[in-house]
Residue, then its C-alpha position, 0 to 999 in steps of 0.5 A: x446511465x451506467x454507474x461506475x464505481x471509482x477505484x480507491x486511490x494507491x495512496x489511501x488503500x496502502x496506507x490502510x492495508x498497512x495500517x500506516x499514516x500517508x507520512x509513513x508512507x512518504x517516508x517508505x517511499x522517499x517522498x515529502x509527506x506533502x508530495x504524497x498528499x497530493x498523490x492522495x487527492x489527485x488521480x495522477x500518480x507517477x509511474x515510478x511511485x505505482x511501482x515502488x507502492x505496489x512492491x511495498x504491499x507486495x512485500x507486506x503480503x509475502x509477509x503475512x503468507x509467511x507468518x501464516x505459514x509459520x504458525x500453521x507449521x508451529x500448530x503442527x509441531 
C-alpha cells in the first residue's frame, strides 16, 4: 500500500508562513473569518481565492528578498 503524503492546506500554510491568524487572513483577503475556516478544513478552495493567497505570499516573499538584500548592501557599506 503506497502512502501518500497529504499537502497542507493554503489556508493554514499562510497563515503560518506569514505568522498571521486565519481572521487576518479573511480580513487580507476580503472574506468572513468564518468563510475561511471552512476553506481551513475543507479541500475545496475556490480558484479566485488560491490566486489572491498565493499573490499574498508572493508579495511576502518579494519582501523578505528585498529586506535581505538591504542588509547585505548595508553590510557592505
Amino acid at each position: 500500500m503506497e502512502s501518500v503524503e497529504k499537502e497542507e492546506n493554503l489556508v493554514k500554510k499562510t497563515c503560518r508562513e506569514l505568522g498571521i491568524t486565519q481572521k487576518e487572513l479573511a480580513e487580507k483577503i476580503g472574506v468572513t473569518d468564518r468563510t475561511l475556516s471552512k476553506y481551513a478544513t475543507n479541500e475545496y478552495i475556490p480558484k479566485n481565492v488560491i490566486n489572491h493567497i498565493n499573490l499574498i505570499l508572493e508579495n511576502h516573499n518579494q519582501n523578505k528578498l528585498i529586506d535581505s538584500l538591504k542588509y547585505s548592501i548595508q553590510n557592505i557599506k
